[in-house]
DRENPA-3360 file (N, C-alpha, C; in nm, 2 decimals, always signed):
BEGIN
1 = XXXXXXXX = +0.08/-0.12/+0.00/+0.00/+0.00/+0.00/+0.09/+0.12/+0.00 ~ +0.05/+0.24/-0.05/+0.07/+0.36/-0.08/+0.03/+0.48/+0.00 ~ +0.05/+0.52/+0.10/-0.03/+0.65/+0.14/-0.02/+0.79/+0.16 ~ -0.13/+0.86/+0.12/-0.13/+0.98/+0.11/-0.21/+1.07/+0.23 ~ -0.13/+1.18/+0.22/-0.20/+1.26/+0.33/-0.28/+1.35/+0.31 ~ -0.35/+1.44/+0.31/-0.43/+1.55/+0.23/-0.48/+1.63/+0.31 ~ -0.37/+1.77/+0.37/-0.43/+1.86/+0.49/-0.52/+1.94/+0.42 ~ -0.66/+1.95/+0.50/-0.78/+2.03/+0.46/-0.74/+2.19/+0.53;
9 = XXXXXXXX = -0.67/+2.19/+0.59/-0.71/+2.35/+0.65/-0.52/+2.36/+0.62 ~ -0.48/+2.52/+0.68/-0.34/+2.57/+0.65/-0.29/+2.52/+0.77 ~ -0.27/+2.50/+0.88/-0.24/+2.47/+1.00/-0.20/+2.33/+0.96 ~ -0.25/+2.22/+0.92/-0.21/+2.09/+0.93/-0.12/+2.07/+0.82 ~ -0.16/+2.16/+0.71/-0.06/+2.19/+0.60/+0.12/+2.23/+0.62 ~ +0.10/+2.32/+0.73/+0.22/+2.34/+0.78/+0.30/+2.29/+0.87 ~ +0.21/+2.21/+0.94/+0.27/+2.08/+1.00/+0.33/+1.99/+0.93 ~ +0.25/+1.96/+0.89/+0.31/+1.84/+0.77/+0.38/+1.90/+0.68;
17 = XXXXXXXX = +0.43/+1.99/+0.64/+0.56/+2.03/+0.59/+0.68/+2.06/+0.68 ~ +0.64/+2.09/+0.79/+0.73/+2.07/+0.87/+0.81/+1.93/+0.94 ~ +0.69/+1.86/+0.92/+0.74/+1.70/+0.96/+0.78/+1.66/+0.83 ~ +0.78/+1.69/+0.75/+0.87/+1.61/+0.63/+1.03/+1.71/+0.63 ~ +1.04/+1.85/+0.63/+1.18/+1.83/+0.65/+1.23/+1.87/+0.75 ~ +1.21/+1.78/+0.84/+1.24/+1.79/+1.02/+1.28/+1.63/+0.94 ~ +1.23/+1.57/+0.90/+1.26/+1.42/+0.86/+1.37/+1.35/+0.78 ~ +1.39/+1.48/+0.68/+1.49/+1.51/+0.59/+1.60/+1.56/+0.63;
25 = XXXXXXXX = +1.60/+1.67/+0.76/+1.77/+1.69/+0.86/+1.77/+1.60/+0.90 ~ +1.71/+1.52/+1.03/+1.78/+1.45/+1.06/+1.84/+1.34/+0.98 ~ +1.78/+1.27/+0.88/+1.81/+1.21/+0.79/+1.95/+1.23/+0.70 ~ +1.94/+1.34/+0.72/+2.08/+1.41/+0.65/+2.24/+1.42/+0.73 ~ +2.18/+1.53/+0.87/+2.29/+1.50/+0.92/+2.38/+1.39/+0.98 ~ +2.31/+1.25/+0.99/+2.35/+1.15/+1.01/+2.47/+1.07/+0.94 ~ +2.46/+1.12/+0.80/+2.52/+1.08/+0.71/+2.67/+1.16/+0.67 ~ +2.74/+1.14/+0.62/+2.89/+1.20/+0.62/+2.92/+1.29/+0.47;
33 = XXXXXXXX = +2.86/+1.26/+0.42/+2.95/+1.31/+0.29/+2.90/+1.47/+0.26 ~ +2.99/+1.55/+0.22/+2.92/+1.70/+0.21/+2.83/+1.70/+0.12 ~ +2.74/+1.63/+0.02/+2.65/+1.66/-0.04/+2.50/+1.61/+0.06 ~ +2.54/+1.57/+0.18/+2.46/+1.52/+0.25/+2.43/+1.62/+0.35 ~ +2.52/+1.66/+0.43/+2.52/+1.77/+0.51/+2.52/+1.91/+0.43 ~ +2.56/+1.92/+0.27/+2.48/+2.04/+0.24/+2.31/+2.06/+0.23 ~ +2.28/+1.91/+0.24/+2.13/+1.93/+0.21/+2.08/+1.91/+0.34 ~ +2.15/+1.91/+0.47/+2.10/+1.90/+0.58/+2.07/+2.08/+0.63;
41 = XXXXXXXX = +2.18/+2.15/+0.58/+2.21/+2.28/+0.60/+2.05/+2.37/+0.52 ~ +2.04/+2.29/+0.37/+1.94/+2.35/+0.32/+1.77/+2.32/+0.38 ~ +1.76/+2.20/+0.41/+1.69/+2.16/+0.52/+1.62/+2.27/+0.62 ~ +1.75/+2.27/+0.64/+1.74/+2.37/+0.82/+1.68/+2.51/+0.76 ~ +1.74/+2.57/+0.68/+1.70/+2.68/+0.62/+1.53/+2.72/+0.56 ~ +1.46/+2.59/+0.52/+1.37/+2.63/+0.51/+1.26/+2.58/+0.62 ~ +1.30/+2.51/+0.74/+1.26/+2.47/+0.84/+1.27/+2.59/+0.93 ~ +1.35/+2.69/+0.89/+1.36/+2.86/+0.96/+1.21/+2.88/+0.88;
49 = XXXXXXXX = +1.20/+2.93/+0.78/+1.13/+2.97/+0.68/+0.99/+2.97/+0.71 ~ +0.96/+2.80/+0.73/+0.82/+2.76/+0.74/+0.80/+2.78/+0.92 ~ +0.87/+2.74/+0.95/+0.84/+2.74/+1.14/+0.84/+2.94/+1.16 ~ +0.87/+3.03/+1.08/+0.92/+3.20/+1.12/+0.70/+3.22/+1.17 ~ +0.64/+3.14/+1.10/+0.52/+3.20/+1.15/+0.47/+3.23/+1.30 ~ +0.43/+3.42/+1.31/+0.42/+3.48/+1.40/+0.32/+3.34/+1.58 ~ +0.23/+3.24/+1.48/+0.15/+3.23/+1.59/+0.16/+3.09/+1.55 ~ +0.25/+3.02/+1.50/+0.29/+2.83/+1.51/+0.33/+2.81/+1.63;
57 = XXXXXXXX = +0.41/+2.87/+1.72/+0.40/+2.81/+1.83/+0.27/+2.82/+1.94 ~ +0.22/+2.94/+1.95/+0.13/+2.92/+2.03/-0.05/+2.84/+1.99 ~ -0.03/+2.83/+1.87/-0.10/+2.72/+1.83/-0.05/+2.60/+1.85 ~ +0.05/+2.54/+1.86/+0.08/+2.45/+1.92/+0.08/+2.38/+2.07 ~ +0.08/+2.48/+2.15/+0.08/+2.49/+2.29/-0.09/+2.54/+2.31 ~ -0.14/+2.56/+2.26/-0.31/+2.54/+2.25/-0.36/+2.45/+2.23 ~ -0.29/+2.37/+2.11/-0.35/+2.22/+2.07/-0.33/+2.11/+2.17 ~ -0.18/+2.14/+2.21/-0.16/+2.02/+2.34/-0.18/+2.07/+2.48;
65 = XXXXXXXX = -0.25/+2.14/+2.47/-0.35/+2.17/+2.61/-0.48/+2.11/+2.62 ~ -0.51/+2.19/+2.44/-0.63/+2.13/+2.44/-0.65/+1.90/+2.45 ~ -0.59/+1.87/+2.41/-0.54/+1.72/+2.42/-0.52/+1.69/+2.57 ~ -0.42/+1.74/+2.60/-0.43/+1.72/+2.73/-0.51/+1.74/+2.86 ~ -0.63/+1.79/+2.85/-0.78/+1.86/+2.88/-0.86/+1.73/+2.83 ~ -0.86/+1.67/+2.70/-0.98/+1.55/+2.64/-0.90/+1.39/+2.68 ~ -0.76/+1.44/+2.70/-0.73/+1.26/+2.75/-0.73/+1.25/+2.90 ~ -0.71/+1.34/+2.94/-0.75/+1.35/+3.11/-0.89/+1.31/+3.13;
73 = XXXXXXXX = -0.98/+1.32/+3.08/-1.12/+1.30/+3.13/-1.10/+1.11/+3.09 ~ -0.99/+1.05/+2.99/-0.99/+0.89/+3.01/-0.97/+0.81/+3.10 ~ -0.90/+0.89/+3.20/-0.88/+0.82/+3.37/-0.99/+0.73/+3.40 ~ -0.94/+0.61/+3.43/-1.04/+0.53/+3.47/-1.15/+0.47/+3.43 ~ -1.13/+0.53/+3.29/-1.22/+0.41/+3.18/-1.17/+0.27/+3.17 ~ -1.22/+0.17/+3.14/-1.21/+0.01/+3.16/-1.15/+0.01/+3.04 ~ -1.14/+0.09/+2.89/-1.12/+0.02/+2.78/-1.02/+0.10/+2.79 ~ -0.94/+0.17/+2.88/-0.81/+0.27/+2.82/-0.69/+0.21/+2.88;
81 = XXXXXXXX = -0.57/+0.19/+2.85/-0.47/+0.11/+2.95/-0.38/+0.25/+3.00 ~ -0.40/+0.22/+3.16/-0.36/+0.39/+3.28/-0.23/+0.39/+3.21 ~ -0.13/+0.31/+3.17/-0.01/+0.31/+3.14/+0.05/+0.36/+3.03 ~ -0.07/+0.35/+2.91/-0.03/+0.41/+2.81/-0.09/+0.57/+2.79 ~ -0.19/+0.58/+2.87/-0.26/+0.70/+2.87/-0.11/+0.79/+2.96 ~ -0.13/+0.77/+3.06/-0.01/+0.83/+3.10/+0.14/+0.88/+3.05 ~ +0.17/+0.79/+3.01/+0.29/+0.81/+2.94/+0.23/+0.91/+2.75 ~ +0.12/+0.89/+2.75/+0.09/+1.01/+2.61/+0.10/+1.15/+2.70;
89 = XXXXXXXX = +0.00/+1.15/+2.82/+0.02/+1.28/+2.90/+0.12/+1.34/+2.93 ~ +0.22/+1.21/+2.95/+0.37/+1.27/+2.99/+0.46/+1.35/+2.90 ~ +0.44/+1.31/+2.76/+0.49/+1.35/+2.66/+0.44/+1.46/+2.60 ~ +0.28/+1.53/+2.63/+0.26/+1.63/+2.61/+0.27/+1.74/+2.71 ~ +0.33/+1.69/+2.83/+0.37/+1.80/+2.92/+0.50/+1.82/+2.86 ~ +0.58/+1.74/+2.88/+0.73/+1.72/+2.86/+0.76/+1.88/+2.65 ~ +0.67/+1.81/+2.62/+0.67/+1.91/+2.48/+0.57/+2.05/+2.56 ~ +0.50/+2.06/+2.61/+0.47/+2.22/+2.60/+0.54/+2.31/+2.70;
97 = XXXXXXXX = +0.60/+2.23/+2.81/+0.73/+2.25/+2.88/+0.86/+2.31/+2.79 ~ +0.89/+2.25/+2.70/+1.03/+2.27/+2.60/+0.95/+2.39/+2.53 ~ +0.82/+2.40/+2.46/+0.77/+2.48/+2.40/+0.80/+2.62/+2.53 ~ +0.74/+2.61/+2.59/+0.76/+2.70/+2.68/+0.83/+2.78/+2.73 ~ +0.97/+2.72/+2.71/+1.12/+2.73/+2.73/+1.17/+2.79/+2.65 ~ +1.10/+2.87/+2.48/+1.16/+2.93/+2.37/+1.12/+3.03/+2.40 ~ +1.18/+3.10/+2.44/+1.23/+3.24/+2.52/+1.23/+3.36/+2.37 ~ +1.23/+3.30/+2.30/+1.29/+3.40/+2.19/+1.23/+3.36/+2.04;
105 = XXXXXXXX = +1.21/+3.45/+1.93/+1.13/+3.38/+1.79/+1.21/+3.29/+1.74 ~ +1.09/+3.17/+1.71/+1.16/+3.07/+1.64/+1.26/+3.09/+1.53 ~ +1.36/+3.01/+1.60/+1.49/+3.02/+1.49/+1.57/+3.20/+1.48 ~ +1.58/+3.25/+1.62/+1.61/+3.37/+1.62/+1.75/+3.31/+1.63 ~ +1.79/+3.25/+1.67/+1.97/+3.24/+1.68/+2.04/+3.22/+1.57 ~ +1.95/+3.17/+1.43/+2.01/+3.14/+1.32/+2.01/+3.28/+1.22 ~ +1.92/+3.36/+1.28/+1.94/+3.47/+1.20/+2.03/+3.58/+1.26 ~ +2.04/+3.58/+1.38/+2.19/+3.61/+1.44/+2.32/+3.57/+1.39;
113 = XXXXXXXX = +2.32/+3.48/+1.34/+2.42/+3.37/+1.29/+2.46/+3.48/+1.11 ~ +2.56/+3.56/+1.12/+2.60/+3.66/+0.99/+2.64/+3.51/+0.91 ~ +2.74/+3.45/+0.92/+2.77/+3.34/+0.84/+2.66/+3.27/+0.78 ~ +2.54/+3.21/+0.85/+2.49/+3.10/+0.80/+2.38/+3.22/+0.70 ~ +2.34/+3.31/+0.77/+2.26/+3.37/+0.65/+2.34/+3.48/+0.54 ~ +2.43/+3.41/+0.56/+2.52/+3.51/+0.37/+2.50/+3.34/+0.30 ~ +2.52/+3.22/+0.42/+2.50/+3.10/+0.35/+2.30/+3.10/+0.21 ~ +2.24/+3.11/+0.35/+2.11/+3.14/+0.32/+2.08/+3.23/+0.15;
121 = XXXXXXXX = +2.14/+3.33/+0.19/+2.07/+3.42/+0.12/+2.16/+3.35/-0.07 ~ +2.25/+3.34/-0.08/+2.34/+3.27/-0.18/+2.28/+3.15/-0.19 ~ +2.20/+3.08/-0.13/+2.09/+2.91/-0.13/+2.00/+2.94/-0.23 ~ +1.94/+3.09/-0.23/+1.86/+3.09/-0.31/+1.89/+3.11/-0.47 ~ +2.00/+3.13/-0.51/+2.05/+3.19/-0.59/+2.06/+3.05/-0.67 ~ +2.04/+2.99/-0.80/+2.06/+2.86/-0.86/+2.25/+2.86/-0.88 ~ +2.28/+2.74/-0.82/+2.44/+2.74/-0.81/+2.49/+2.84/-0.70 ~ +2.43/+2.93/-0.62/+2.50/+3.03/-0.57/+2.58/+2.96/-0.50;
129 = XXXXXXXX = +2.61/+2.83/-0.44/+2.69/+2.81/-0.28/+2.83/+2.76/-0.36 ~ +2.85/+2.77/-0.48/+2.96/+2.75/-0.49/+3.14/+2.78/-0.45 ~ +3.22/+2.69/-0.51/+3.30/+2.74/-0.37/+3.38/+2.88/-0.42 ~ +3.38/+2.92/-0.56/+3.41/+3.04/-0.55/+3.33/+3.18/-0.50 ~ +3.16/+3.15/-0.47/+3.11/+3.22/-0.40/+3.09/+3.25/-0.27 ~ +3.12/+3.16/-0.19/+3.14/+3.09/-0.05/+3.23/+2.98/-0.03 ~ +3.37/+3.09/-0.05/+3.48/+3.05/-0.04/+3.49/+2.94/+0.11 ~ +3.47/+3.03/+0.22/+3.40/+3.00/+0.39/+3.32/+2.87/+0.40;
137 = XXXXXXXX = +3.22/+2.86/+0.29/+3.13/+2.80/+0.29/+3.22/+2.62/+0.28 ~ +3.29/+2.64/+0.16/+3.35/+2.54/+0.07/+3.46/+2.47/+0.21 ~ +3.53/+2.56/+0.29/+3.62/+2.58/+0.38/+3.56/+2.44/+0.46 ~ +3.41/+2.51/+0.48/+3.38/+2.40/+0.64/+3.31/+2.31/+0.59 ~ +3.28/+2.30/+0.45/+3.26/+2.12/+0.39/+3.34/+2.04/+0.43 ~ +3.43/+2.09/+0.42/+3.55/+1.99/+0.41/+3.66/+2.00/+0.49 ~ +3.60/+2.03/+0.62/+3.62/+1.99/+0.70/+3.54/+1.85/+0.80 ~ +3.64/+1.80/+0.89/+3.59/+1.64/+0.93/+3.43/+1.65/+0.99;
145 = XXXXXXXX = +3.36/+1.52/+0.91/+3.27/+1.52/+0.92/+3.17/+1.53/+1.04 ~ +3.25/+1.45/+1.16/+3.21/+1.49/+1.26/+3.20/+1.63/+1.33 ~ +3.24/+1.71/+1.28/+3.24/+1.85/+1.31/+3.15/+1.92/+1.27 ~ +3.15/+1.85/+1.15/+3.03/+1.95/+1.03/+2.89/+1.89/+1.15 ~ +2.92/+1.80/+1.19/+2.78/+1.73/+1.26/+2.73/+1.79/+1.33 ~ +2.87/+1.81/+1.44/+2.81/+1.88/+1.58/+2.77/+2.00/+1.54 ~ +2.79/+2.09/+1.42/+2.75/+2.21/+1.44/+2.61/+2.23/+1.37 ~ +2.58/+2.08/+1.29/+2.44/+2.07/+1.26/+2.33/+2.10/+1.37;
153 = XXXXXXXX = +2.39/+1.96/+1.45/+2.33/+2.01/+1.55/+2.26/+2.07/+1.65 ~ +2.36/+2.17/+1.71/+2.38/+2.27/+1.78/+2.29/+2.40/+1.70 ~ +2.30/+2.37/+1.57/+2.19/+2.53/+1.52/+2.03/+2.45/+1.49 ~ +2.00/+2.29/+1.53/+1.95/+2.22/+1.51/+1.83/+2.26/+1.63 ~ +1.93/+2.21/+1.75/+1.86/+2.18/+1.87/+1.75/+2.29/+1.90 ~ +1.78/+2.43/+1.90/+1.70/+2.52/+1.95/+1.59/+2.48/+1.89 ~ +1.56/+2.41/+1.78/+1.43/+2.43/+1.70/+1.35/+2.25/+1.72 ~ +1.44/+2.20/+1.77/+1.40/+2.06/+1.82/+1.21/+2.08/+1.91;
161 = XXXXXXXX = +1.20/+2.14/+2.00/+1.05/+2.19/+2.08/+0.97/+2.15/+2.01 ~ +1.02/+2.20/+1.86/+0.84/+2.23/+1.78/+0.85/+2.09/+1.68 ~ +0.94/+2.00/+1.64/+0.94/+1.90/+1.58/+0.88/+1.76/+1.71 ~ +0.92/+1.78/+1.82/+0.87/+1.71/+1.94/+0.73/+1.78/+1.92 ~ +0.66/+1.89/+1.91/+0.53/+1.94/+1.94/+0.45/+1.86/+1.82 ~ +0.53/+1.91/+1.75/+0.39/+1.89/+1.59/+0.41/+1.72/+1.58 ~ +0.49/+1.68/+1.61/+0.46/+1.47/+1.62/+0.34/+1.40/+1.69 ~ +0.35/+1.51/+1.79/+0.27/+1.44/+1.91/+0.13/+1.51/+1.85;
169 = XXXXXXXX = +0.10/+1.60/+1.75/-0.06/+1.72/+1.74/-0.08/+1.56/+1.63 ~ +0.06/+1.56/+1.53/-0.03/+1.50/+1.39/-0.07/+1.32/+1.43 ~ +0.04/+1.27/+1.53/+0.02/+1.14/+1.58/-0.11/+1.12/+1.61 ~ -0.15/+1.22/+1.69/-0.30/+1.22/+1.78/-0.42/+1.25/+1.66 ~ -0.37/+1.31/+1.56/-0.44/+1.38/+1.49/-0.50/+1.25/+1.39 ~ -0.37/+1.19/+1.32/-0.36/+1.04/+1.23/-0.44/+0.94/+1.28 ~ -0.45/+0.89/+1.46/-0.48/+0.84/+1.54/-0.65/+0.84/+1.54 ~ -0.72/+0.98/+1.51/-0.82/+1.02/+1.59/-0.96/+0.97/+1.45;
177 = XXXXXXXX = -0.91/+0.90/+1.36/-1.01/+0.92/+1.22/-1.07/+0.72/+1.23 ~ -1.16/+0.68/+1.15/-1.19/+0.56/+1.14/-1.14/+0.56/+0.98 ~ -1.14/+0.45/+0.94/-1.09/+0.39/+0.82/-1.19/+0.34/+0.77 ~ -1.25/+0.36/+0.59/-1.39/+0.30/+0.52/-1.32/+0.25/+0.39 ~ -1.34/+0.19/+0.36/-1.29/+0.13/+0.24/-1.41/+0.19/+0.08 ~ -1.37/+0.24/-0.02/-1.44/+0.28/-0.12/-1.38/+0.24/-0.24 ~ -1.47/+0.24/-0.35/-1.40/+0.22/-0.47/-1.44/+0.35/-0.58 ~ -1.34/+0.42/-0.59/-1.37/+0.49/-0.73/-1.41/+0.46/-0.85;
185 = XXXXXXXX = -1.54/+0.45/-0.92/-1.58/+0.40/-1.04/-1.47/+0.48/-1.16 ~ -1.42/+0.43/-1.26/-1.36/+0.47/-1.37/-1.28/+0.55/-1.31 ~ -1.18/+0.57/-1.17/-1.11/+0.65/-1.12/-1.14/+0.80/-1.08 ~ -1.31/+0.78/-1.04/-1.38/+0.89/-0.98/-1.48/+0.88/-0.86 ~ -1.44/+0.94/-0.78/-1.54/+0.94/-0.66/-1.59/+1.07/-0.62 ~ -1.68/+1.07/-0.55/-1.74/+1.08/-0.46/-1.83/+1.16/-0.36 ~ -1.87/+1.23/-0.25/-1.93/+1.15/-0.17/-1.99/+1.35/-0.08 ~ -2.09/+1.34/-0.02/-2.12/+1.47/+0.03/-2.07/+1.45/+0.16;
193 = XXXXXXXX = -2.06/+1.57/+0.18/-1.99/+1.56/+0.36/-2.10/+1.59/+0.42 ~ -2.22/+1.70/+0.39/-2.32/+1.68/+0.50/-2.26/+1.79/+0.62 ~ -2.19/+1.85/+0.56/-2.12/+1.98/+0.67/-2.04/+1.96/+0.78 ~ -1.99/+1.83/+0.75/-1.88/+1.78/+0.84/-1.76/+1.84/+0.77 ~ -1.65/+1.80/+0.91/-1.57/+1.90/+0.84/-1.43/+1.83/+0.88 ~ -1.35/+1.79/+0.80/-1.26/+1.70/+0.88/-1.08/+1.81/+0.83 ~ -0.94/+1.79/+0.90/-0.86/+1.86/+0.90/-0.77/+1.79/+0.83 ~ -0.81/+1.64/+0.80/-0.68/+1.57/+0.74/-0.78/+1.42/+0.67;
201 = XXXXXXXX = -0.76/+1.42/+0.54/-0.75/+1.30/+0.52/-0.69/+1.20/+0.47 ~ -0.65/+1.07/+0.50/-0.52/+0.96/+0.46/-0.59/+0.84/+0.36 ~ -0.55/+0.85/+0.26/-0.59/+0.75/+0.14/-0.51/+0.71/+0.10 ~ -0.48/+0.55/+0.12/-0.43/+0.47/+0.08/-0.48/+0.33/-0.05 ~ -0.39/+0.31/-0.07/-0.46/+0.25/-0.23/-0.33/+0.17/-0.23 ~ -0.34/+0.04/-0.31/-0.24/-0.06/-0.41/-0.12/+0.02/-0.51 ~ -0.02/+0.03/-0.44/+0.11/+0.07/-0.47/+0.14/+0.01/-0.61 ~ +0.10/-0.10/-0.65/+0.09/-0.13/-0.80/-0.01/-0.07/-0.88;
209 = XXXXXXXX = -0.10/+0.03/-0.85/-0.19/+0.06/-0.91/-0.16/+0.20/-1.00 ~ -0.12/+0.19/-1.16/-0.02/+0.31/-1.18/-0.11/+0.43/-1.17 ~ -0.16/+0.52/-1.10/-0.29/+0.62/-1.06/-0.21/+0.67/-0.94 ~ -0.26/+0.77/-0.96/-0.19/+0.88/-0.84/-0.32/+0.96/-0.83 ~ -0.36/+0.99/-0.68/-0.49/+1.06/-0.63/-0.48/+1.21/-0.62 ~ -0.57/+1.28/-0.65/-0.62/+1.44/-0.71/-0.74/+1.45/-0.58 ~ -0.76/+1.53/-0.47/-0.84/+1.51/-0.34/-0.85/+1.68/-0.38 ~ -0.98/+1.70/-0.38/-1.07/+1.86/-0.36/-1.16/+1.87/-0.20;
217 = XXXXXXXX = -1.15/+1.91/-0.16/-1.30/+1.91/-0.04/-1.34/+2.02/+0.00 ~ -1.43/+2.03/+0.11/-1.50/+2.11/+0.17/-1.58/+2.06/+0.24 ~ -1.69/+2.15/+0.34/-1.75/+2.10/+0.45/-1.88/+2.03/+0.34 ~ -1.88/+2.05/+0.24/-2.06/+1.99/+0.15/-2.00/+1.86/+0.10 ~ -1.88/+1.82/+0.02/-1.86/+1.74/-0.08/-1.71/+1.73/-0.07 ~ -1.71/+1.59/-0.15/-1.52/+1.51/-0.13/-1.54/+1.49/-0.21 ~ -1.45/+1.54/-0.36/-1.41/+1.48/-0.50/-1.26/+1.40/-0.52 ~ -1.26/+1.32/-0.56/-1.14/+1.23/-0.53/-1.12/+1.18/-0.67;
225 = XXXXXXXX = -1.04/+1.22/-0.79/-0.98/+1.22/-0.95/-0.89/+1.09/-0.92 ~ -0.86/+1.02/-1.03/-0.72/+0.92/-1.00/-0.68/+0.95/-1.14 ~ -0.52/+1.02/-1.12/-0.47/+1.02/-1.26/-0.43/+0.94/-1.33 ~ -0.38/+0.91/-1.45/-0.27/+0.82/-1.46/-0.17/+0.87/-1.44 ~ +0.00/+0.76/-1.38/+0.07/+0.81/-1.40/+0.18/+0.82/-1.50 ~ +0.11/+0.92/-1.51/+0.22/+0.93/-1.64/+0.34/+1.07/-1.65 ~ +0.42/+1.06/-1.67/+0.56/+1.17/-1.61/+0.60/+1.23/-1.72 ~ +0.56/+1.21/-1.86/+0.59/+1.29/-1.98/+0.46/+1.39/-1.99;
233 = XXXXXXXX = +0.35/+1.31/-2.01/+0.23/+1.43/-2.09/+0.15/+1.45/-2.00 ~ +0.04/+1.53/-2.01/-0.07/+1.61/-1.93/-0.13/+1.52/-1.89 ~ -0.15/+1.54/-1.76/-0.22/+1.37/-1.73/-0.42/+1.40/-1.69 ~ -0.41/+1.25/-1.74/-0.49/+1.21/-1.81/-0.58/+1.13/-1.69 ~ -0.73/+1.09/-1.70/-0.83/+1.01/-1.59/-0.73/+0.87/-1.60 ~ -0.75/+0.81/-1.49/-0.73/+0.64/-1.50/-0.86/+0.60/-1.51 ~ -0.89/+0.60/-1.58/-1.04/+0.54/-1.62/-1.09/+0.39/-1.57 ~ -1.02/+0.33/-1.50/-1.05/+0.19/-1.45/-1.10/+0.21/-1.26;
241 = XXXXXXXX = -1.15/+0.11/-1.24/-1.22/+0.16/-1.11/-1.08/+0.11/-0.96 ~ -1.10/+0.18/-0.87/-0.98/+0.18/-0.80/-1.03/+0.15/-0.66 ~ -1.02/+0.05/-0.59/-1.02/+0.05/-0.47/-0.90/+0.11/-0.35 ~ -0.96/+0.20/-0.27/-0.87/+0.27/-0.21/-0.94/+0.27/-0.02 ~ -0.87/+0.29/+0.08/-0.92/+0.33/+0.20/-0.88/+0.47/+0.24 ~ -1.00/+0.51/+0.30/-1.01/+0.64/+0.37/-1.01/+0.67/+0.45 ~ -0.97/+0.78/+0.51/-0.96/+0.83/+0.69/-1.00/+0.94/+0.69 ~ -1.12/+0.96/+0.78/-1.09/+1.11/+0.81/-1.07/+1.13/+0.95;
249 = XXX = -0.95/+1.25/+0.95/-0.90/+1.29/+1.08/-0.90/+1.37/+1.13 ~ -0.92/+1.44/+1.26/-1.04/+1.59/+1.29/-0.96/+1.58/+1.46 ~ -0.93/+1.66/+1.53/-0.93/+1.67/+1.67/-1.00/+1.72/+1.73;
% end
């Protein structure tokens, strides 16, 4: 199986771009070679970029209040296990704690940082980081790898709070939907919402199936296209009928 995610509002949208390249540094700086840790650097840069929004953190420390307020009331239900409930609570104290602890705008130390944003600003430029342009730059590639690490790191960590925050909003989030199974006739669906209104939905389908999903919504109606895949020309309906499962996921 194949799955897709599909944020209905901006908020989940920016999470989930955050959690893919929060996924992509660490992924990066792990690894040694400077084409690895330059794309850990580039990473980081636009994980400034997307995280710079004036009110992401305290939306975030809203959401895990609010969570932490609807799973407290599970104390002592017969179908919840106290062990696992607790330890979710512990982790959303433990994150609005670290949230709490950022004294300063997200990713303010990196823009203090004169070096990394002459890096930054030359990122955007196609070819700018080269080493005749970032002579400095070229300098601390190649330098030993574990060095280049630690200082991944280290401009890493400050921003670590809100990668711990948004795991724990989208986990609970992913968590909170039931699963229906549907089939797209001729690779078209579907279906009225009835003014429900959901924040995320996950549609998974047959990874051999060559069709890639096109998802529209709103609070009336869910239209769901299946293209073919095709990577040269304008793509085109998969005209064959598609079985796929759905989630919707709402906090």
């Amino acid at each position: 199986m194949i799955g897709y995610d599909f944020p209905l509002n901006e908020r989940v949208r920016t999470l989930l771009r955050l959690e893919d390249l929060y996924s992509k540094i660490f992924c990066f700086i792990e690894k040694s070679s400077t084409d690895d840790h330059h794309a850990a650097l580039a990473a980081l840069f636009e994980i400034l970029e997307v995280a710079s929004r004036a009110d992401l953190k305290s939306e975030l420390l809203q959401e895990l209040e609010r969570q932490k307020r609807q799973l407290s009331t599970l104390h002592n239900n017969p179908g919840i296990s106290e062990e696992a409930l607790d330890r979710v609570l512990g982790e959303i104290e433990s994150a609005s704690n670290n949230l709490l602890a950022l004294n300063s705008k997200i990713g303010q130390h990196l823009r203090e940082n004169e070096w990394l944003m002459g890096i930054k600003q030359r990122a955007c430029i196609p070819g700018g980081t080269c080493e005749f342009d970032l002579p400095s730059y070229h300098y601390w590639l190649h330098q030993d790898a574990m060095l280049r690490r630690n200082y991944l790191k280290a401009w890493l960590a400050p921003m670590l709070p809100i990668s711990d925050a948004l795991n724990i909003v989208l986990k609970l989030l992913r968590e909170s939907g039931k699963t229906h199974h549907f089939v797209a006739r001729q690779g078209s669906f579907q279906q009225m919402q009835g003014g429900r209104v959901a924040q995320l939905l996950r549609l998974n389908l047959d990874s051999s199936l060559p069709c890639i999903p096109e998802v529209s919504a709103n609070k009336y109606v869910l239209n769901i296209r299946f293209v073919a895949a095709n990577y040269a020309a304008k793509s085109i309906l998969y005209d064959q009928d598609v079985a796929f499962e759905l989630t919707f996921c709402s906090l």
